[in-house]
N, CA, C and O atoms as a DFTB+ gen file, in Angstrom:
500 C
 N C O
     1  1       0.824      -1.179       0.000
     2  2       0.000       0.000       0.000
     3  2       0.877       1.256       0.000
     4  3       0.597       2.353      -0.482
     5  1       2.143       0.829       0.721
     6  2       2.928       2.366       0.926
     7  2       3.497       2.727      -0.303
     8  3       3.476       3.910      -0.644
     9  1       4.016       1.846      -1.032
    10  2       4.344       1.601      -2.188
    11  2       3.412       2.956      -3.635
    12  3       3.698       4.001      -4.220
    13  1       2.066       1.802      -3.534
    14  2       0.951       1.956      -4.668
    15  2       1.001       4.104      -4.095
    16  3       0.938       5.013      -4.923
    17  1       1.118       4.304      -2.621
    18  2       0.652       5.956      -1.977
    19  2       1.969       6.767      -2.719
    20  3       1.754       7.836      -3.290
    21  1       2.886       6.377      -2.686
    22  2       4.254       7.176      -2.635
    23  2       3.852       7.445      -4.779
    24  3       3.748       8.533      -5.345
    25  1       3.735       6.128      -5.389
    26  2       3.579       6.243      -6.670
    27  2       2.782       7.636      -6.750
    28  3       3.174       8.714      -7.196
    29  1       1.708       7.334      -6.259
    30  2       0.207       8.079      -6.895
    31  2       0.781       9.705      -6.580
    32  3       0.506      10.734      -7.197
    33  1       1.620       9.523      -5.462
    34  2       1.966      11.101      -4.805
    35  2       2.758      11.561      -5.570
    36  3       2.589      12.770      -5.728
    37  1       4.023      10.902      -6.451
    38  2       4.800      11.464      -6.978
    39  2       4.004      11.142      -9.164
    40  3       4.434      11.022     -10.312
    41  1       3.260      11.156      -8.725
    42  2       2.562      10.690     -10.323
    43  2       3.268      10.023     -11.312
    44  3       3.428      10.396     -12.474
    45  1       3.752       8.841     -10.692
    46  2       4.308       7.658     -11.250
    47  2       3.337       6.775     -11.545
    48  3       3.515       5.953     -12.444
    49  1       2.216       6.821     -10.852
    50  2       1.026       5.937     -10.846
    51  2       0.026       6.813     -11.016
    52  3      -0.095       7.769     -10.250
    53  1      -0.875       6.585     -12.114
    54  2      -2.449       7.522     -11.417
    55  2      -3.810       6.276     -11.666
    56  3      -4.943       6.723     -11.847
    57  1      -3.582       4.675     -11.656
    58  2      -4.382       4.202     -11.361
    59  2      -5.287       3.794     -10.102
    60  3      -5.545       4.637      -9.243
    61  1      -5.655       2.778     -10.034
    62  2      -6.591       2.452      -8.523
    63  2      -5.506       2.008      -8.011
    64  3      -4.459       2.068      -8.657
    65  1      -5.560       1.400      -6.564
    66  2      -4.882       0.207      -5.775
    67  2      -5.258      -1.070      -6.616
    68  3      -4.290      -1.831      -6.621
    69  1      -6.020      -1.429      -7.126
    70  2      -6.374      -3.192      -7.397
    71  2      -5.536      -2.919      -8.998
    72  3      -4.894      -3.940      -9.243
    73  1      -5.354      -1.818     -10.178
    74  2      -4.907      -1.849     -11.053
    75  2      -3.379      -2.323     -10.602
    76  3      -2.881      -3.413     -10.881
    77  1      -2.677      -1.138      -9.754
    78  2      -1.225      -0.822      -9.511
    79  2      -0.780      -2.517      -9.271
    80  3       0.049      -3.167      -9.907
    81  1      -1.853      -3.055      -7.852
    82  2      -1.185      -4.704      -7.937
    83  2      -1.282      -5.203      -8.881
    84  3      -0.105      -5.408      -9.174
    85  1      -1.994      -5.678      -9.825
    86  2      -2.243      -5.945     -11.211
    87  2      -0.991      -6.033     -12.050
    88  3      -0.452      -6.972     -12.636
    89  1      -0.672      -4.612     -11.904
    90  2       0.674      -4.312     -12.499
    91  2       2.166      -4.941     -11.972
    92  3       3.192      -5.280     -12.563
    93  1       1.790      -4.920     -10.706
    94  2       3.497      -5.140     -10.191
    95  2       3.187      -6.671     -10.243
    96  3       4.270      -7.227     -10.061
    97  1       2.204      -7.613     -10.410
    98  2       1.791      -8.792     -10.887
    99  2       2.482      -9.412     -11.723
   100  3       3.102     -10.473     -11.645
   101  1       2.259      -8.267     -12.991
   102  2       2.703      -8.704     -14.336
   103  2       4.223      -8.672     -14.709
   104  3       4.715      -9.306     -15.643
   105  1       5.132      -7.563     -13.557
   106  2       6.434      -7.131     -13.199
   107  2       7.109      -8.371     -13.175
   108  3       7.829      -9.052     -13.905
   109  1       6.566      -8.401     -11.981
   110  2       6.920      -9.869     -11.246
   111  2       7.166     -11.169     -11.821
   112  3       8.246     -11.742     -11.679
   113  1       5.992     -11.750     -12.602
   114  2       5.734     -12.834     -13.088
   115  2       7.061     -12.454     -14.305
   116  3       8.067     -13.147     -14.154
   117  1       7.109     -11.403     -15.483
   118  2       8.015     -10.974     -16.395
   119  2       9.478     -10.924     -16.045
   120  3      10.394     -11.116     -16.845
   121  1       9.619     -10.606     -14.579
   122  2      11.270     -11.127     -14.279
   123  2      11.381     -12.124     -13.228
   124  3      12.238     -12.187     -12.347
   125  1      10.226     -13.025     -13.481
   126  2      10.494     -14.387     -12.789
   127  2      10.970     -14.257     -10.931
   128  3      11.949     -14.777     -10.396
   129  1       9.766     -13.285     -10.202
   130  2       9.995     -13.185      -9.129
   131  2      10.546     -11.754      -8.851
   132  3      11.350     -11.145      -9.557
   133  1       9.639     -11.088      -7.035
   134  2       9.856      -9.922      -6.946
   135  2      11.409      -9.831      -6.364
   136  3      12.039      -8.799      -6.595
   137  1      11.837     -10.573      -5.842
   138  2      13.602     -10.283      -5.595
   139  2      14.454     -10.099      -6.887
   140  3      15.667      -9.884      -6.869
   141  1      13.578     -10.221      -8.177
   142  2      14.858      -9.634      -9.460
   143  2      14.022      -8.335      -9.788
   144  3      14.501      -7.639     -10.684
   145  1      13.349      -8.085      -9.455
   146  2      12.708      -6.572      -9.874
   147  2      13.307      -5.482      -8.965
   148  3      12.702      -4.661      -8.275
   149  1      14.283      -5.614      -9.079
   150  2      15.274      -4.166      -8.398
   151  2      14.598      -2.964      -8.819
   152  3      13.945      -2.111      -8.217
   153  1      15.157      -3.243     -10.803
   154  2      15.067      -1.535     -11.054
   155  2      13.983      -1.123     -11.094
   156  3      13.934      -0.152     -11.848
   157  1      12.593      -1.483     -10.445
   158  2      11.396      -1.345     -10.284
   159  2      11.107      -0.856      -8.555
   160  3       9.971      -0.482      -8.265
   161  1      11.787      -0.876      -7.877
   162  2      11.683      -0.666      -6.412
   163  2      10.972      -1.752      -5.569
   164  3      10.726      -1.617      -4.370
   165  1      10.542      -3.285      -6.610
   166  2       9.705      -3.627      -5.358
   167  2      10.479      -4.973      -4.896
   168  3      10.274      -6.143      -5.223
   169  1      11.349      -4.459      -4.108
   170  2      12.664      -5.431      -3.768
   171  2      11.361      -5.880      -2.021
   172  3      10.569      -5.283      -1.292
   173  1      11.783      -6.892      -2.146
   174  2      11.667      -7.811      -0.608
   175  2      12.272      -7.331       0.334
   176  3      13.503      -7.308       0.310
   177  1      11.272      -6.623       1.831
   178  2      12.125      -6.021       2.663
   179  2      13.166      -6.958       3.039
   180  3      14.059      -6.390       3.669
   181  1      13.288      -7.747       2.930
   182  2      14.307      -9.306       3.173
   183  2      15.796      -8.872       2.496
   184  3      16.896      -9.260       2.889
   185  1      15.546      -8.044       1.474
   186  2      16.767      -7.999       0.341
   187  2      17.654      -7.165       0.958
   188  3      18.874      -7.307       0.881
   189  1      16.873      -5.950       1.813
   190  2      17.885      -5.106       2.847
   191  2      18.856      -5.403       3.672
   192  3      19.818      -4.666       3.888
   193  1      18.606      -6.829       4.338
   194  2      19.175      -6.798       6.161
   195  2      19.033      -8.830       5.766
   196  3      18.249      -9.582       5.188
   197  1      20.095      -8.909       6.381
   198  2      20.100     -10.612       6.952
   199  2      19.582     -10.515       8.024
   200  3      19.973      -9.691       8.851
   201  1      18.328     -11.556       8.296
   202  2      17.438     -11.538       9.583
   203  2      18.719     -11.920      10.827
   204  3      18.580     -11.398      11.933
   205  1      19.827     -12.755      10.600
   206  2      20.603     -13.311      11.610
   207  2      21.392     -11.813      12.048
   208  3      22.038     -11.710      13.091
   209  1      21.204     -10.615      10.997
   210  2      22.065      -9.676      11.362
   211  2      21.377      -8.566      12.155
   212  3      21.939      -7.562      12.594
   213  1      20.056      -8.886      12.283
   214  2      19.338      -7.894      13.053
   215  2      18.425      -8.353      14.451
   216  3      17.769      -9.393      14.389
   217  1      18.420      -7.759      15.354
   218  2      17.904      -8.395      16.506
   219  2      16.609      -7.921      16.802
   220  3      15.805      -8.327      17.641
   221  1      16.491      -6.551      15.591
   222  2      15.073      -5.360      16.469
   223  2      14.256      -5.304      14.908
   224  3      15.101      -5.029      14.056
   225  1      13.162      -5.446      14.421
   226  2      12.079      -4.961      13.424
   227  2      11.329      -3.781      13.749
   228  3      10.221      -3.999      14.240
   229  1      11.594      -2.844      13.626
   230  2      10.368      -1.882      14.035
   231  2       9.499      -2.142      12.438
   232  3       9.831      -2.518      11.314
   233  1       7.792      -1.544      13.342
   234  2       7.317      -1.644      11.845
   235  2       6.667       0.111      11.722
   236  3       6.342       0.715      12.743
   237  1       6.581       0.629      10.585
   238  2       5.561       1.795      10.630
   239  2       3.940       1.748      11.305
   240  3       3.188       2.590      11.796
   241  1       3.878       0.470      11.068
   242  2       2.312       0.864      11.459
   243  2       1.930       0.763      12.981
   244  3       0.802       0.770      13.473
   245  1       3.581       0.633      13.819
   246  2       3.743       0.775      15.651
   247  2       4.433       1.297      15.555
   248  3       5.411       0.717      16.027
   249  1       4.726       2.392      15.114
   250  2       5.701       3.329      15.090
   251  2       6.392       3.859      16.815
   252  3       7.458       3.428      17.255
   253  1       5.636       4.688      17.434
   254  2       5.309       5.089      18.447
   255  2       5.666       3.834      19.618
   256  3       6.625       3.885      20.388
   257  1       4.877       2.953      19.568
   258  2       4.965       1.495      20.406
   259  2       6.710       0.995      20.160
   260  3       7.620       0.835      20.973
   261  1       6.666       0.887      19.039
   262  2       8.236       0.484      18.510
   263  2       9.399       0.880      19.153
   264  3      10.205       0.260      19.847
   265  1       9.315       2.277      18.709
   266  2      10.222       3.135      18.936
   267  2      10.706       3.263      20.430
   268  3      11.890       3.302      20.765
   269  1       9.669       3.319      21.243
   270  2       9.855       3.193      22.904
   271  2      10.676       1.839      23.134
   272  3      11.663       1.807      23.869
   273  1      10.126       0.582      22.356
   274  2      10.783      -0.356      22.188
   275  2      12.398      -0.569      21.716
   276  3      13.042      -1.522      22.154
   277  1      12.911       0.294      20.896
   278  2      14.144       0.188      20.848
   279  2      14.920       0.811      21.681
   280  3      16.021       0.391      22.039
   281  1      14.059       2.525      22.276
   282  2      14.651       3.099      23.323
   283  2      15.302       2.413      24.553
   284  3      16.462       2.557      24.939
   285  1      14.181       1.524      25.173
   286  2      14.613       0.516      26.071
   287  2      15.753      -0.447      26.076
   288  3      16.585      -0.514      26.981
   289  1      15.732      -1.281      24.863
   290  2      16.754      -2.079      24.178
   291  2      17.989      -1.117      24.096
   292  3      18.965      -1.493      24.745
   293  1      18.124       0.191      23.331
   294  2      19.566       0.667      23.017
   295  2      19.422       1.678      24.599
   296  3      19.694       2.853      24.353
   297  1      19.169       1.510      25.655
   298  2      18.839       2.469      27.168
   299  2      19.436       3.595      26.787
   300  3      20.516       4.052      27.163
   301  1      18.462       4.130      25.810
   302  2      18.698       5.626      25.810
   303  2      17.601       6.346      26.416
   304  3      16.795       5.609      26.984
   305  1      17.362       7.522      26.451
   306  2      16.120       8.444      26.690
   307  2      15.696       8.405      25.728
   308  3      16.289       8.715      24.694
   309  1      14.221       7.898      25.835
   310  2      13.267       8.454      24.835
   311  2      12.902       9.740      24.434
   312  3      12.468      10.586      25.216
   313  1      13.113       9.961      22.888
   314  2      12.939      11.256      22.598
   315  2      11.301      10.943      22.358
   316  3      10.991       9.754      22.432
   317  1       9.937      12.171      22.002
   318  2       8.741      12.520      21.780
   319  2       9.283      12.302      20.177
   320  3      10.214      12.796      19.541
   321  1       8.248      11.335      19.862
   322  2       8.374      11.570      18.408
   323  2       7.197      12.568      17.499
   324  3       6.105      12.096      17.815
   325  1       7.015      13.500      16.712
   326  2       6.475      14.383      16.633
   327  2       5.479      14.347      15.214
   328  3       5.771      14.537      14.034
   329  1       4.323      14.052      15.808
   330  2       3.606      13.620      13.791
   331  2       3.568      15.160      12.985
   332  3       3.091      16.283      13.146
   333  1       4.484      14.325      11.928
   334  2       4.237      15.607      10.406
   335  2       3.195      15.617       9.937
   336  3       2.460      16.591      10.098
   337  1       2.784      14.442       9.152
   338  2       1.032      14.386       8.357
   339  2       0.684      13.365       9.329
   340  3       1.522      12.491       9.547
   341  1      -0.281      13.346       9.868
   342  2      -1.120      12.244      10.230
   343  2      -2.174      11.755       9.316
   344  3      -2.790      12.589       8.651
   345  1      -2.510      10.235       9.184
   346  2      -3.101       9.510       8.650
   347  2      -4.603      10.036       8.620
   348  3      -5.175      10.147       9.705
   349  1      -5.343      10.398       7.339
   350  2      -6.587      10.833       7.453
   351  2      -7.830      10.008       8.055
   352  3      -8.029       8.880       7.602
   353  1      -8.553      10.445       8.910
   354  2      -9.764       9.762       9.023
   355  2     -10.925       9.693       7.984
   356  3     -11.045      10.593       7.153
   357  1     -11.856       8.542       8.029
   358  2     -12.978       8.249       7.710
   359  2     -14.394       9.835       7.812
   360  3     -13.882      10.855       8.272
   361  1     -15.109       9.904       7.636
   362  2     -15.818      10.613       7.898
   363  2     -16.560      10.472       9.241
   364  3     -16.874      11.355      10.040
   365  1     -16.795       8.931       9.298
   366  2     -17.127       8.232      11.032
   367  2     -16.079       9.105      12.140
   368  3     -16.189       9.351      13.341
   369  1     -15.078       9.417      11.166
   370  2     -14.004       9.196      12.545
   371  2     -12.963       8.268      12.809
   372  3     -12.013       8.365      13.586
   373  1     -13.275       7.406      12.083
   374  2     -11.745       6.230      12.378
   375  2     -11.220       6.004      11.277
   376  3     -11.747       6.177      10.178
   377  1      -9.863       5.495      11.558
   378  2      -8.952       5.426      10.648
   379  2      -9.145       4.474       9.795
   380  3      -9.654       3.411      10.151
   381  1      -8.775       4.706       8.554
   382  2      -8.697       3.359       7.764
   383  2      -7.683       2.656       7.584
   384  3      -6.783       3.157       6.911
   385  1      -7.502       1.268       8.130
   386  2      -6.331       0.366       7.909
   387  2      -6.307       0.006       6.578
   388  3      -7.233      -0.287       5.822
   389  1      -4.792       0.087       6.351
   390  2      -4.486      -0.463       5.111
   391  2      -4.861      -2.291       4.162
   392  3      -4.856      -2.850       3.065
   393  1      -5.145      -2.495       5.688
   394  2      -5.585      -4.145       5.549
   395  2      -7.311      -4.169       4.858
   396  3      -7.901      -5.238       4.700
   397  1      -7.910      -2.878       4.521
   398  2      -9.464      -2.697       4.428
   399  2      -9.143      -2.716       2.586
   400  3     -10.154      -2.902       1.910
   401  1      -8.289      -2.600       2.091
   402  2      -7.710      -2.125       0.863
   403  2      -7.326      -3.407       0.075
   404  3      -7.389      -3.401      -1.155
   405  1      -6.903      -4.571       0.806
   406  2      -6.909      -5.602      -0.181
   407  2      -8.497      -7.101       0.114
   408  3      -8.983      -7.854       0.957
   409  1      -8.621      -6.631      -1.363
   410  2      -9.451      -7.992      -1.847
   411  2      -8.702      -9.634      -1.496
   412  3      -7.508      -9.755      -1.222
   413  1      -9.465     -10.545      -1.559
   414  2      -8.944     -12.026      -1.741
   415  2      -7.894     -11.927      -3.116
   416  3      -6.760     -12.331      -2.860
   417  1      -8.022     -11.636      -3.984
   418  2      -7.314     -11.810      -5.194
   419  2      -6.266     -10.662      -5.399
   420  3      -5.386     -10.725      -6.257
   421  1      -6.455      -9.481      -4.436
   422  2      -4.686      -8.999      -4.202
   423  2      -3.962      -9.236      -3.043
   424  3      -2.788      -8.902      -2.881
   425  1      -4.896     -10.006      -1.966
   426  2      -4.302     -10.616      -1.263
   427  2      -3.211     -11.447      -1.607
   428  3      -2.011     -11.347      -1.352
   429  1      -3.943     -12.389      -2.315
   430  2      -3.278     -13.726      -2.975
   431  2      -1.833     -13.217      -4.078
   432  3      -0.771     -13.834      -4.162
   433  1      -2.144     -12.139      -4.711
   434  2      -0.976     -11.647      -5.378
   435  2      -0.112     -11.232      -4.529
   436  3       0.947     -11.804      -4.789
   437  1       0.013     -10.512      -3.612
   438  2       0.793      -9.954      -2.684
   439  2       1.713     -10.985      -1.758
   440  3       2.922     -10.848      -1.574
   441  1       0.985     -11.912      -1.284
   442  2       1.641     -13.021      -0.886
   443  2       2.401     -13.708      -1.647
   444  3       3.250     -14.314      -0.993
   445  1       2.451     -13.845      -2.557
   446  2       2.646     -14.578      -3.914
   447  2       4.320     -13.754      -4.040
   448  3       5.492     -14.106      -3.913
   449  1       3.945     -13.117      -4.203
   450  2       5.487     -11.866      -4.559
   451  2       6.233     -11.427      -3.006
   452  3       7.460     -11.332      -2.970
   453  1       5.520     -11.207      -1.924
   454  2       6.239     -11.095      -1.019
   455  2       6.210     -11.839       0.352
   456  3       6.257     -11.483       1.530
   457  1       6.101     -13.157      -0.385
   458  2       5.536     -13.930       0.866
   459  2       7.029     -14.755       1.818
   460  3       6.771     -15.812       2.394
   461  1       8.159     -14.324       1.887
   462  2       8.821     -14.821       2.674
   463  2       9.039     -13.352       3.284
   464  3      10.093     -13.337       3.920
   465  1       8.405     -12.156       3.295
   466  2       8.766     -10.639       4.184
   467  2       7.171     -11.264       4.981
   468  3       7.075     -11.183       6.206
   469  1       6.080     -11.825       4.196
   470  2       5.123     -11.378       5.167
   471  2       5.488     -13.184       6.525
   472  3       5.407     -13.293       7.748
   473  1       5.695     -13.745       5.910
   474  2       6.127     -14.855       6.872
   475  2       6.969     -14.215       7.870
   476  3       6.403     -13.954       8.931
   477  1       8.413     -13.852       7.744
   478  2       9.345     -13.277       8.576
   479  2       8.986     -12.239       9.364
   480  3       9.183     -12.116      10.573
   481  1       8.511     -11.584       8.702
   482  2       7.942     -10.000       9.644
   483  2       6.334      -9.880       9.935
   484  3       5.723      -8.815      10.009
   485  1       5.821     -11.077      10.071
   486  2       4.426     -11.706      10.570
   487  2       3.725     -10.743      10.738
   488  3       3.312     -10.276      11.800
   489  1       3.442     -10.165       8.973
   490  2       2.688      -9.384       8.125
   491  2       0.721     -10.258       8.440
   492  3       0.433     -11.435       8.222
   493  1       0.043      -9.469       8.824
   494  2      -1.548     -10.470       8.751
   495  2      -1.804      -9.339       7.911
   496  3      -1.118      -8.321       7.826
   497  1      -3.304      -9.734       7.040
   498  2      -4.480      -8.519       6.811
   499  2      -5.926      -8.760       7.428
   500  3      -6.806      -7.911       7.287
């Protein structure tokens, strides 16, 4: 999803979410798997870091929770972390998770292409 947002923002993309997976689908399948699609950006957070070389995952979507979490681990003082844009609400009022955004069938693509990051970094939707 952060991916398909950053496209649409920098107008690299101006389709839907269900097109954009569609697309990085067809990426994928054309260089035989998302770990050879470098010059495309949609490398496997896996491709960054050897899991044996890292002890801490923060994720964005515990940012806040996280972060206190490494504070503790590296015993530093926690600094206030300070929101720039915050995530828009619904008209209800609540936020929309990014997990509300995939169907069964971009589910299934998504796993498909990044399914040893969502195994390792115990990705649910």
């Amino acid at each position: 999803m952060s991916l398909y947002l950053y496209a649409r923002k920098n107008g690299a993309f101006k389709g839907t979410f269900e097109s954009f997976c569609k697309s990085i689908e067809k990426l994928r399948k054309k260089h035989k798997g998302a770990n050879n699609v470098i010059e495309t950006g949609l490398r496997q957070q896996l491709s960054y870091f050897k899991p044996r070389q890292v002890n801490f995952v923060g994720r964005y979507e515990n940012l806040e929770e996280d972060f206190k979490k490494l504070c503790k681990k590296l015993k530093i003082n926690q600094l206030e972390l300070r929101y720039v844009k915050r995530t828009r609400t619904l008209p209800d009022g609540k936020v929309r998770s990014y997990r509300d955004s995939y169907t069964p069938e971009l589910k299934s693509m998504v796993d498909k292409a990044f399914k040893d990051d969502i195994i390792y970094l115990g990705y649910k939707y």
